[in-house]
Structure formats: structure tokens, C-alpha cells
C-alpha positions in Angstrom: -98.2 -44.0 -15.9 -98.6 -40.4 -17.7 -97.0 -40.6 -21.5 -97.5 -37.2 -23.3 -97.0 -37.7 -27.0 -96.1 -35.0 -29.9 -98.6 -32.9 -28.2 -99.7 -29.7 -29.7 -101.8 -26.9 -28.0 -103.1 -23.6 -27.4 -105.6 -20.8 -27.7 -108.0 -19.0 -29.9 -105.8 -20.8 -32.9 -102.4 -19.7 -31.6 -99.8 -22.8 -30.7 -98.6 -22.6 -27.9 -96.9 -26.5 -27.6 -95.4 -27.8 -30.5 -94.5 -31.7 -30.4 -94.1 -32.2 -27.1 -93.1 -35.3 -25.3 -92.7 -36.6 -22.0 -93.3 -39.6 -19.6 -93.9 -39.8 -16.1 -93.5 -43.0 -14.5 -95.4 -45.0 -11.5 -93.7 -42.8 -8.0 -91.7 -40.5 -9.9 -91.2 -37.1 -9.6 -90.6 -35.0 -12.7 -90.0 -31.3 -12.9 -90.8 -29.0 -16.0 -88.4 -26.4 -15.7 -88.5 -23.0 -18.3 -89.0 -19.4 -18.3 -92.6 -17.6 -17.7 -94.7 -18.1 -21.1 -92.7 -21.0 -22.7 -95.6 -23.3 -22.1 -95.8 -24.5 -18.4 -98.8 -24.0 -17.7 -100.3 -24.7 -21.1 -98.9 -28.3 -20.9 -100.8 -28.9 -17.1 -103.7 -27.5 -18.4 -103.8 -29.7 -21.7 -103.2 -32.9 -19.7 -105.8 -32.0 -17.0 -108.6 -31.5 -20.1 -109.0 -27.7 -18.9 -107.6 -26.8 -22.8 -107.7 -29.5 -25.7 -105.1 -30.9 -27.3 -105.4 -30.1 -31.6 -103.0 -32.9 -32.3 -101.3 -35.4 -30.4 -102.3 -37.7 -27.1 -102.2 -38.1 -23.6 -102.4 -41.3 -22.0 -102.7 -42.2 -18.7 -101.9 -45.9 -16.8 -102.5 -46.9 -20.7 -105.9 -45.5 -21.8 -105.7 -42.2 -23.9 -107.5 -39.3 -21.4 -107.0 -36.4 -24.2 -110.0 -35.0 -25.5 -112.0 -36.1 -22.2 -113.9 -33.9 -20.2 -111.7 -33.1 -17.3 -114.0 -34.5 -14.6 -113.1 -37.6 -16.6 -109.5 -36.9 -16.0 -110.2 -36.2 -12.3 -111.8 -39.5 -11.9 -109.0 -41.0 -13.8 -106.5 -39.8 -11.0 -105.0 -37.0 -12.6 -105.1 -34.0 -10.0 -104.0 -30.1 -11.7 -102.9 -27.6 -8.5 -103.0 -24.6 -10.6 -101.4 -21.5 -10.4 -101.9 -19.0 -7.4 -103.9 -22.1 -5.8 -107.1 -20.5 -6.4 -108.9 -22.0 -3.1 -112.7 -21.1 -2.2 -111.9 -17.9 -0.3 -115.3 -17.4 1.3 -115.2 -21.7 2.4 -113.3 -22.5 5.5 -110.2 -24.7 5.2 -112.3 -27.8 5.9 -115.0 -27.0 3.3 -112.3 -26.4 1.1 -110.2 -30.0 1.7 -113.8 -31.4 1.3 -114.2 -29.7 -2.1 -111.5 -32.0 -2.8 -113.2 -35.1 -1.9 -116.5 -34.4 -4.0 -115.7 -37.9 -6.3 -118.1 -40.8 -4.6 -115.1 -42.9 -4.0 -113.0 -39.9 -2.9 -115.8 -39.0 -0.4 -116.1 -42.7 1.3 -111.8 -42.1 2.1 -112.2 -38.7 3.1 -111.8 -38.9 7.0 -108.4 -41.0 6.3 -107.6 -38.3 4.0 -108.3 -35.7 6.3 -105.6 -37.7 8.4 -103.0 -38.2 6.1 -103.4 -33.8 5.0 -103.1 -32.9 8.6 -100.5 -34.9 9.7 -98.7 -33.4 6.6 -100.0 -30.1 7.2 -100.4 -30.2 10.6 -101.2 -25.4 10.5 -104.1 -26.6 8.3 -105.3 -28.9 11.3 -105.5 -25.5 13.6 -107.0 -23.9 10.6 -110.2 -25.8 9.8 -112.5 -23.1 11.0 -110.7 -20.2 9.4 -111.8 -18.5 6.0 -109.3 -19.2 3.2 -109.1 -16.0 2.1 -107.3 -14.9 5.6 -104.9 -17.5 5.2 -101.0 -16.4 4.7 -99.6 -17.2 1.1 -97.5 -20.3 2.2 -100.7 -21.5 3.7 -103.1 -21.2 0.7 -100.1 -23.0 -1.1 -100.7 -26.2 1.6 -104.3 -25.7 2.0 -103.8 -26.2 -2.5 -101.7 -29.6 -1.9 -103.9 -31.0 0.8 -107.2 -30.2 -1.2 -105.5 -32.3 -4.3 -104.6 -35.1 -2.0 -108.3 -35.6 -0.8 -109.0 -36.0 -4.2 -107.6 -39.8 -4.6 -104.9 -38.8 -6.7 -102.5 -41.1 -8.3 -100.7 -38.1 -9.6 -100.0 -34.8 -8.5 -99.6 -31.7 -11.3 -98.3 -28.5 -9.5 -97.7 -25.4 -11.4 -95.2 -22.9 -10.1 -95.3 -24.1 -6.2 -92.8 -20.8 -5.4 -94.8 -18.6 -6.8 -94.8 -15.2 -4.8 -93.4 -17.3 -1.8 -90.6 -15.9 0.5 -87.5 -17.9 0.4 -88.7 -20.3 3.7 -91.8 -20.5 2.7 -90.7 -22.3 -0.7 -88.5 -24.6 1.3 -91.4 -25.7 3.3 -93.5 -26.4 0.2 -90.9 -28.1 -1.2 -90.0 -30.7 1.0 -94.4 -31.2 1.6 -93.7 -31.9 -2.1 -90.9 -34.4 -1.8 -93.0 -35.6 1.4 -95.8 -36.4 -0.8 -93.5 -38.4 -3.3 -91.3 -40.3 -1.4 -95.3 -41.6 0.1 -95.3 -43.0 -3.5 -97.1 -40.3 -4.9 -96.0 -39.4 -8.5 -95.7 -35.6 -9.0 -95.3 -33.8 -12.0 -94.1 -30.2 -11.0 -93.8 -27.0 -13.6 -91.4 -23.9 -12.1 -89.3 -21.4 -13.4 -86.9 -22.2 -10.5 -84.3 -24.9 -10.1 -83.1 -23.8 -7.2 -85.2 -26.3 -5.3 -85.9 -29.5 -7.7 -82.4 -31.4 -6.5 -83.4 -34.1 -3.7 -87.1 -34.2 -5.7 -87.2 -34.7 -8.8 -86.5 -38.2 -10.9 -86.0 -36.2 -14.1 -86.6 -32.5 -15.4 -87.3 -31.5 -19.2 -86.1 -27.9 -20.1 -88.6 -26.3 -22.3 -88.3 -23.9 -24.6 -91.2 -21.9 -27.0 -93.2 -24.9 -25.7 -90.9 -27.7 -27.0 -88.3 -30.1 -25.3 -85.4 -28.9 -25.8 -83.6 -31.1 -22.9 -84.0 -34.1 -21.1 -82.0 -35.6 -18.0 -81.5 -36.1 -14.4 -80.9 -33.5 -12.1 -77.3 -34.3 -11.7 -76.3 -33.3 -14.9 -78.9 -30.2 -15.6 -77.8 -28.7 -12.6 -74.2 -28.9 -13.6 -74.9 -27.5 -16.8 -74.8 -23.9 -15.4 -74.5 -22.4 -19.1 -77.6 -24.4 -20.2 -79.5 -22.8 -16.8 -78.0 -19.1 -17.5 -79.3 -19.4 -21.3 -82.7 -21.0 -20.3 -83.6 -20.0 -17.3 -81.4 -16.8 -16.6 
């Protein structure tokens, strides 16, 4: 589905990603794991066309989506939750899941959408009237999810879902995460924090100065507690 290849990227002329690989297959789930400022979010952002790759490609259910215009990339499938969620906070919670459905062919699904989000979500069915802004964090973080699944996404790129959560709260996005995939949605998740990615993710790659510097299952990562201490303290 999603193969990143020998990708290189950054700003103002300053590499961040050197050579990075990785694949994401049709329903999988696949967790980036590494330290703040190792590249996370740099990598999402180069995918989803919000930066430009200077070398390397992206391709997506087999065309090459680097270089494209990232409504391009929306209509492609490809769907970035960014960091901190960064919902409408004057726009209700509806307005907001509708934002998500602004894509002609997302728009004709939306009220089936609207279905599927709130019987996931079921605080942001009692929310639809209320401002985003005066939502809790944990909330914002599902109001975030639900607006990418209106968006007739065939996969999901969240960055740093535990982000300034409380320990519940990341539990709860979490398994809405593993929710979402095990509906066969594929998900490719950045964090700093494997604390939570056993029981969801397929594979993890552990980066390091925006490189690859491992690949496996969770199994084995996870029992590799000197390779999380060095990594990921």
C-alpha cells in the first residue's frame, strides 16, 4: 500500500531524513517509534505533501504521490492527524467532522460516516453542538481521529496520539486506534512511547537522526529493553 523509499527531507536546506525506508501494507498497523526531534513528524509531513521530499519517493497503492500537492494526497487516501490535533476551535464538533468530509466523494458518504465516528466515539455524539475549543484534551484527540475518518481514508497517519494525555486518556485513544485497524483500516502511527504499541501495531521501525536504525515486530523490540533504554530512554 504505502512504500517509502531512500527518502530524504527537511527544511530551509537542513536534512532532516536521510535514506529512509519503510512499507506499510494493505490493514496493517505500523508504529514509528524515536525520541522528540529524530524525524517523526518530518517523515508524516513528507508523505502527506505538507514538506517535499529533495530526493527519494513515496508511493502509494502503486503510483508515486511525492511531489503532489497534498490535496492530491488527500484524495489519494492518505489522511495526516497532526500533532496537538489542531481542530477548528471556533467550529462546533459537527462542523469540524464535516471539515473532514469536504472531498465530493467523501461528502456523498458523510452521514454513514457520521455513523461509523459516533458509534466509535460515542462523547463526540453528545458533543455536536459544543465549540472545539471547550473540548477536554482526550476529546480534541477523538474529535482529530473521527474528522480523519470522514475523510474516506484508506490510511490513517497519527503523530504522537499521547501527547499531553493523562495515562487513561492514552489508553482510550489507543484502543479507538486499534479499533480503527482491526476495522481494516491501515494506520501508520509516530510516538515517542512504546508503552502502548503491543496489541496494535504489525511492525515498528526505531528511528534514529531521521534514519532506520531497526526494524521488527513488537515481540522482539519490546524485549529488547537495552535497545528501548538507548533509543528511547
Amino acid at each position: 500500500m504505502l512504500k517509502v523509499s531512500n527518502l530524504h527531507a527537511g527544511y530551509g536546506g537542513s536534512e532532516v531524513l536521510h535514506s529512509l525506508s519503510l512499507q506499510v501494507g494493505d490493514g496493517e498497523a505500523v508504529v514509528v517509534l524515536a525520541p522528540n526531534g529524530h524525524g517523526k513528524t518530518t517523515l508524516l509531513r513528507a508523505i502527506s505533501g505538507i514538506i517535499h521530499p529533495t530526493a527519494g519517493r513515496v508511493e502509494f497503492d502503486g503510483q508515486v504521490v511525492s511531489g503532489k500537492r497534498a490535496s492530491e494526497i488527500v484524495a489519494a487516501g492518505i489522511i495526516h492527524i497532526p500533532q496537538g490535533d489542531l481542530p477548528f476551535p471556533e467550529m462546533t464538533v459537527m462542523e469540524n467532522l464535516l471539515m473532514g468530509a469536504y472531498r465530493p466523494e467523501a461528502w456523498a458518504e458523510r452521514k454513514q460516516r457520521l455513523e461509523q465516528v459516533v458509534e466509535l466515539f460515542p462523547v463526540l455524539g453528545e458533543r455536536t453542538n459544543q465549540l472545539a475549543r471547550s473540548l477536554s484534551g482526550g476529546e480534541r484527540r477523538m474529535l482529530a481521529l473521527g474528522r480523519g475518518l470522514m475523510a474516506k481514508a484508506k490510511i490513517l497517519m497519527i503523530d504522537e496520539p499521547s501527547l499531553g494525555l493523562a495515562p487513561f486518556l492514552i489508553e482510550n485513544v489507543y484502543q479507538a486506534i486499534r479499533e480503527i485497524n482491526k476495522n481494516g483500516m491501515a494506520v501508520l502511527l509516530a510516538d515517542e512511547n512504546a508503552d502502548h504499541v503491543e496489541g496494535l501495531a504489525d511492525r515498528v521501525y526505531l528511528l534514529e537522526s531521521g534514519t532506520v536504525v531497526k526494524e521488527g515486530n513488537v515481540a522482539d523490540m519490546l524485549r529488547d529493553e537495552a535497545l528501548l533504554a538507548a533509543y528511547l530512554g
